[in-house]
Structures are given as C-alpha cells and as structure tokens.
C-alpha positions as MATLAB code, in Angstrom:
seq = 'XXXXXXXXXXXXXXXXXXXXXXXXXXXXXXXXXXXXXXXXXXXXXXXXXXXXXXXXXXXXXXXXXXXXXXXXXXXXXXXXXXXXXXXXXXXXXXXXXXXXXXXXXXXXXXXXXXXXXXXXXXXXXXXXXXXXXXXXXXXXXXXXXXXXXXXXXXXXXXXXXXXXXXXXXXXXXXXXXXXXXXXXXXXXXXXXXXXXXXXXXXXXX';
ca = [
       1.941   79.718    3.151;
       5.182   80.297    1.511;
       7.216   78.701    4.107;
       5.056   75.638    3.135;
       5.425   76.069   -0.479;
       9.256   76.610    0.468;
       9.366   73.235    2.483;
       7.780   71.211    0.108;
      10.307   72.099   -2.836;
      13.088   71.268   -0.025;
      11.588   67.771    0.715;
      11.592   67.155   -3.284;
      14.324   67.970   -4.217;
      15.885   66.227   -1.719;
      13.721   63.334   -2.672;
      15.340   63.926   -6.173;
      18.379   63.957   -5.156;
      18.208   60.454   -3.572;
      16.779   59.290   -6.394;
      19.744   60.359   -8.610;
      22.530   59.021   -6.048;
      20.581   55.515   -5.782;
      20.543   55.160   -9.951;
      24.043   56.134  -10.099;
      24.809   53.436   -7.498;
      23.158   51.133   -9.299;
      24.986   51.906  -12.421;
      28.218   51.852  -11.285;
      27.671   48.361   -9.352;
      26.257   47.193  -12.978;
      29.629   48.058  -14.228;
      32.015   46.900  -11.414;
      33.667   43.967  -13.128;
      33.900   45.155  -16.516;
      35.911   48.212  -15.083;
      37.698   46.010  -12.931;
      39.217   43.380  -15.334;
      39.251   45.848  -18.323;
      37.687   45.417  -21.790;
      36.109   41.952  -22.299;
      35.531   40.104  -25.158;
      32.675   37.243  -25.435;
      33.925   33.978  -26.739;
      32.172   32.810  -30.378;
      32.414   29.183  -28.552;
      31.274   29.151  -24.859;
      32.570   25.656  -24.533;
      30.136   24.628  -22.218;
      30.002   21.170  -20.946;
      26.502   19.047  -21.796;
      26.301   17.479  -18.755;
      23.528   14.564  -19.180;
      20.611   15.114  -16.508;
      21.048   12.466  -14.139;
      17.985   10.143  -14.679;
      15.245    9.158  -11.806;
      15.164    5.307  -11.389;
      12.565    3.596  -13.598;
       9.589    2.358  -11.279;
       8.965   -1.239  -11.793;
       5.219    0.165  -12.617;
       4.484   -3.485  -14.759;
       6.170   -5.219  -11.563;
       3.606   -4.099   -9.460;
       0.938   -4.987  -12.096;
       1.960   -8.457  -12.767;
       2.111   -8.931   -8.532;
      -1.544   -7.790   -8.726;
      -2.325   -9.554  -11.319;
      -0.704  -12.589   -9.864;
      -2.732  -12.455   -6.710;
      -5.990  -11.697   -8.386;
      -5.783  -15.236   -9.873;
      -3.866  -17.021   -8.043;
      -7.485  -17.651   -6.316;
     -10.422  -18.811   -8.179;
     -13.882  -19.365   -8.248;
     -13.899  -22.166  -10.604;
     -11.481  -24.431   -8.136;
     -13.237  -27.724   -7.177;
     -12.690  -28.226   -3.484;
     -15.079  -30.775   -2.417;
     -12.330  -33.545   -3.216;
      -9.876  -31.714   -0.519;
     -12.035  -31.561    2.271;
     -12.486  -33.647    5.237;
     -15.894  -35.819    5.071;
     -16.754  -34.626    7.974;
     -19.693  -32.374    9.546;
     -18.423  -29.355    9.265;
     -15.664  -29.690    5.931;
     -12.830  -29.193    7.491;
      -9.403  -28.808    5.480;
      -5.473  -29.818    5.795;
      -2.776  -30.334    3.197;
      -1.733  -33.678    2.265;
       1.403  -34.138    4.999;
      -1.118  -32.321    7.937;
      -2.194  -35.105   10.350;
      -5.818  -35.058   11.544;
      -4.870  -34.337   14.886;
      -3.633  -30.769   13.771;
      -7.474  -30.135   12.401;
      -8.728  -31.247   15.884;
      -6.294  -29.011   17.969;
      -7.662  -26.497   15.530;
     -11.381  -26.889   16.363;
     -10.241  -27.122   19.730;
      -8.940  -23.749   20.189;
      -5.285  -25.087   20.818;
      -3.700  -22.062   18.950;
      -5.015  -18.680   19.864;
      -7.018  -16.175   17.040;
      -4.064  -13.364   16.214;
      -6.196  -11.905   13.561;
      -9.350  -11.727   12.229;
     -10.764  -10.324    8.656;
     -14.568   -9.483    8.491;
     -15.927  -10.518    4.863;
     -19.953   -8.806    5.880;
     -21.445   -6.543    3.302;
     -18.244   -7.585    0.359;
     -19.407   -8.194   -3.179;
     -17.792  -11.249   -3.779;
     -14.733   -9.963   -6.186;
     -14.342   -7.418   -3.036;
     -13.943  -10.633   -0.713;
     -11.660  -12.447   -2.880;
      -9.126   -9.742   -2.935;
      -9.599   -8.556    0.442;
      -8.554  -12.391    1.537;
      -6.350  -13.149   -0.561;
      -4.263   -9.581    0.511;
      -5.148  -10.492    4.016;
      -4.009  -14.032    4.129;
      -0.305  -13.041    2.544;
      -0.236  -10.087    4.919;
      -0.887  -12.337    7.688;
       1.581  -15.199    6.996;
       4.444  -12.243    6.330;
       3.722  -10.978    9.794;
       4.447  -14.071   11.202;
       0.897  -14.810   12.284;
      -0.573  -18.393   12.552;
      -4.073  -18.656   13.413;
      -6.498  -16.077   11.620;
      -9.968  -16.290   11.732;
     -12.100  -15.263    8.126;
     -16.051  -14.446    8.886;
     -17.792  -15.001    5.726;
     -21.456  -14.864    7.707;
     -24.187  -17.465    8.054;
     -26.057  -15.972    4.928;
     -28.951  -15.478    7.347;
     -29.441  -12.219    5.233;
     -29.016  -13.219    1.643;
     -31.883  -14.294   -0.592;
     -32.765  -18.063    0.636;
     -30.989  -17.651    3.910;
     -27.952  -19.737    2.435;
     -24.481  -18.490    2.738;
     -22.911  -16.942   -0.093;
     -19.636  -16.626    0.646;
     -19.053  -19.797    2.868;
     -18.168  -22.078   -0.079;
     -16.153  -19.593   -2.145;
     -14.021  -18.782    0.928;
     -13.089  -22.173    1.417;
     -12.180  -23.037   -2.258;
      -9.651  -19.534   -1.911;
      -8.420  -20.532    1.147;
      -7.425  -24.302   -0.288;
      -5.340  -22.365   -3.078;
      -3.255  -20.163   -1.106;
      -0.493  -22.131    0.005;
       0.364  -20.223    3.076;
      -2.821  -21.892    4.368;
      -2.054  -25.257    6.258;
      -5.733  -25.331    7.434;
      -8.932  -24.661    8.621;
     -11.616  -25.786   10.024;
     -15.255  -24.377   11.547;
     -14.891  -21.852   13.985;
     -16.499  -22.931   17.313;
     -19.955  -21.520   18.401;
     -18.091  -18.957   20.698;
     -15.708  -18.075   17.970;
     -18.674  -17.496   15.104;
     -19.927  -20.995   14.589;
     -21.011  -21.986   10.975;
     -20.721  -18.342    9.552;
     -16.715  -18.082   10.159;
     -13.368  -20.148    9.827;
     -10.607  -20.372   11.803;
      -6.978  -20.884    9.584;
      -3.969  -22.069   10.284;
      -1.349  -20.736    8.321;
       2.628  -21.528    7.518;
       4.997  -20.820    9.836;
       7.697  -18.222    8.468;
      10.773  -19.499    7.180;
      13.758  -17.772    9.266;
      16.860  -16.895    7.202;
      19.964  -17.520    9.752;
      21.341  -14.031   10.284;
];
C-alpha cells in the first residue's frame, strides 16, 4: 500500500513537473523576438496601406433579362398568319425569296429530321417558350430540318387542335425559320410540322 501511495506521488509530480517545463517553453517562445531585437516601441501611425478590395465583375443580370424578355415576345399570339401561308391543303409556309419547290422537297422528305421538340401536355405559354428556345438552339447548332409535334387535338375539348395554329403563327415570326410544311403521315401527319431553318452564317477563320 505505501509503495502505491509512494508511486502515485512519483507519477505526479513528475506530471507537474512537465507541466511547469511546457509553460515555461511557451513563455519564453512568446518572448523570443522581443528579447531578440531589444526593447520595441509601437508606432502612433502604423502607416498601413488601404489597399482597395479588388471588385468581382458586375453580372450583366438586366442583360440576361432583356434577352428573355426579348424572346418571350419576339413571338406572339396575336400575329395574323393566314395571309403568309400557302393556299394549299395542308398551309404550308416559306419566306418571300423561298421558291415553291423548296416547300415540296420539304413535304417530300428531301432533308432529313435532325431534331425534334414534343409540344404534348404544354400549357400554351409553356409551348411558346419551349419553341421559341428550341428553334434558336437549333439554328445555333447548325441544324436544318426540325420537326415541332403540336398533336392532332384528338384529346382536347372538341377534338380540334389547340396548338396547331398558334405554332404556326410562332414559327412565321422567328426568322431563323425558312419553312415548314405538314409532316408526312409517317413523320406525324396533321398533328406535327416539319421546319426548315437558316443555314448558319460561317465567319472566315
């Protein structure tokens, strides 16, 4: 029992001991430089430079608002298009310049579908955006033919087409759009359109 008791008052003391030899360690690192370099007296003026915080760049936040506002109208339900389409069965459209023979290549499947955009189940502010984005997206990509499914209507109340005429007065306002005409039975018939757009203008590297 006493060699325990004995022990114990060995181990703290010792413990103590290391205690006092880390503080003073501590305390004399604390001190190193003023002992070093001698006594030092603060300046009154620290003569600090006021370095000016280097900025972020300003996003062009009303940029990108006036783009979307841009696109929002640049399409509109109140365009009259019945003056700019073909008198023909199935209202087909091209630009004044476009030759009839384009619209008939068209119909004919002479340019392959690259794309297609799926306007089922859209409320119609929903469509109009989602074409107009699509058709610019398209025509920056390069693409030429698209197809745009706007649906037969079969589902809508008195089984006419909703969409139909609204897509084709958007589609005469964008101007990447050359034309478009019906899509053919295999290709979605009366309930979709195949478009033509503008080929990309090439700067010469």
């Amino acid at each position: 029992m006493a060699r325990r008791l004995r022990e114990d008052q060995e181990r703290r003391q010792a413990e103590d001991k290391a205690r006092r030899e880390a503080a003073a360690r501590a305390e004399a690192e604390r001190h190193l430089f003023s002992r070093s370099v001698g006594p030092v007296t603060p300046l009154r003026n620290p003569n600090v430079a006021r370095l000016r915080r280097h900025q972020p760049p300003p996003l062009p936040v009303q940029h990108w608002l006036d783009e979307e506002r841009v696109l929002l109208e640049s399409i509109s339900d109140d365009f009259d298009v019945s003056t700019l389409l073909d008198t023909d069965d199935q209202l087909s459209f091209r630009r004044p310049g476009i030759g009839v023979e384009v619209t008939r290549r068209l119909r004919s499947g002479h340019w392959s579908i690259q794309r297609q955009l799926d306007l089922h189940g859209l409320r119609v502010d929903e469509a109009r955006e989602a074409l107009g984005d699509f058709i610019r997206h398209a025509h920056k990509t390069g693409l030429r033919c698209v197809r745009v499914v706007h649906g037969k209507g079969l589902g809508s109340p008195g089984k006419s087409p909703v969409l139909k005429g609204r897509v084709q007065r958007w589609l005469v306002q964008k101007n990447e759009v050359l034309a478009f005409v019906q899509a053919r039975p295999m290709d979605g018939g009366a309930g979709a359109l195949v478009v033509l757009l503008q080929p990309v203008l090439r700067k010469n590297s």
